[in-house]
C-alpha positions in Angstrom: -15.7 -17.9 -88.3 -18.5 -16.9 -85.6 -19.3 -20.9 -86.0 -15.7 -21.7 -84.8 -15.5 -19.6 -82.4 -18.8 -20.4 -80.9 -18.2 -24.2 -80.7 -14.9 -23.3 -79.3 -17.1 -21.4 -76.4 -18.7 -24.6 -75.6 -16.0 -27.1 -76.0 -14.8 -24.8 -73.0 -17.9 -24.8 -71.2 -18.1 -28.6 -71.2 -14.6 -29.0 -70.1 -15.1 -26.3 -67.0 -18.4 -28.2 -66.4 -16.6 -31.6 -66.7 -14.1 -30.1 -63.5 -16.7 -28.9 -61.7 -18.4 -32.7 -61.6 -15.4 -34.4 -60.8 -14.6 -32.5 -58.1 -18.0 -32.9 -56.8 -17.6 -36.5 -57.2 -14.1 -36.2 -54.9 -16.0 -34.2 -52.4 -18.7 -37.1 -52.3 -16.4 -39.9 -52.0 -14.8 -38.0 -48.9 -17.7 -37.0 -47.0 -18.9 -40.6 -47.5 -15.6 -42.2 -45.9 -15.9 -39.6 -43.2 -19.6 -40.6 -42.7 -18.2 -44.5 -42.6 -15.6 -43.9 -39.9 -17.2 -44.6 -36.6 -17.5 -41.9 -34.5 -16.5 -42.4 -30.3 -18.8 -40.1 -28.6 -17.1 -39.3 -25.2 -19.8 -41.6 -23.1 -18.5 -44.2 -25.0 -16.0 -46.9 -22.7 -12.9 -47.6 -23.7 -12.4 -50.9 -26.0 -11.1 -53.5 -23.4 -8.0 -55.1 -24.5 -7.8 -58.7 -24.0 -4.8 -60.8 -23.7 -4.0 -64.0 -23.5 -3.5 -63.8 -20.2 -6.9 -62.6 -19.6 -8.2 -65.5 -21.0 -6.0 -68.3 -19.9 -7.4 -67.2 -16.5 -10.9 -67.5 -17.1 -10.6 -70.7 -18.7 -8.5 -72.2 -15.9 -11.1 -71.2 -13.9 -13.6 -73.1 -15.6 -11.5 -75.6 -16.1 -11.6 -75.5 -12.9 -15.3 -75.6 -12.1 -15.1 -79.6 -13.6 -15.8 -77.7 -17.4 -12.3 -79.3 -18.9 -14.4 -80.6 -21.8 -16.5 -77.9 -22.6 -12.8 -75.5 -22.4 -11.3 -77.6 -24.8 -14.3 -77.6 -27.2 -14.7 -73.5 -27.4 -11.0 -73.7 -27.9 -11.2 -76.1 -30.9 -14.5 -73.7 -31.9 -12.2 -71.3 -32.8 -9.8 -72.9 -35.1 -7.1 -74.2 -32.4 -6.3 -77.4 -30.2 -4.3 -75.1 -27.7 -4.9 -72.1 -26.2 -1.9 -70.3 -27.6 -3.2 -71.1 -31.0 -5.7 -69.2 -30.9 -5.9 -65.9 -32.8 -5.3 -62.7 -30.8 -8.2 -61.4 -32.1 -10.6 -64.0 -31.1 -9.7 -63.5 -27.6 -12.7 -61.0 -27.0 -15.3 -63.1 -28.0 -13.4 -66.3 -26.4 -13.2 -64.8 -23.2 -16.9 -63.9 -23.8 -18.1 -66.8 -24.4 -15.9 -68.6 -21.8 -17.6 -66.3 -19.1 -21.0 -67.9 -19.7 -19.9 -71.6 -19.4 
């Protein structure tokens, strides 16, 4: 009887100590999302939006600058044969890139 009740002691223990792991293993996988969430200090600047306006101007005006060809061929560099088919959220890095031509 002192046997049984022993390894029922145990079998308790274990469970309570199985709890206490998994919720240690919850409060883990939290703090590490936290820790991969970027954090915007308030030097930071503000993301710049850029539209497809924004970009249309900057490549009609290397366009034209005499750099039709070179337009056209950063256009087709990102998967499109016209401006407007270009995916909103290339238009960071075209723009970018356009600036430089």
């Amino acid at each position: 009887m002192k046997k049984s009740k022993e390894l029922k002691e145990v079998a308790e223990l274990l469970r309570n100590l199985a709890t206490l792991v998994d919720e240690i293993v919850e409060e883990n996988k939290t703090k590490s999302k936290k820790a991969a969430e970027p954090v915007k200090e308030e030097d930071d600047e503000p993301y710049e939006v850029v539209t497809l306006a924004d970009v249309r101007a900057v490549l009609a005006e290397k366009s034209r600058e005499g750099k039709t060809h070179e337009v056209k061929a950063l256009i087709r560099k990102y998967g499109a044969e016209k401006l407007s088919e270009v995916d909103p959220e290339k238009y960071n890095a075209l723009k970018a890139e356009a600036e430089v031509l």
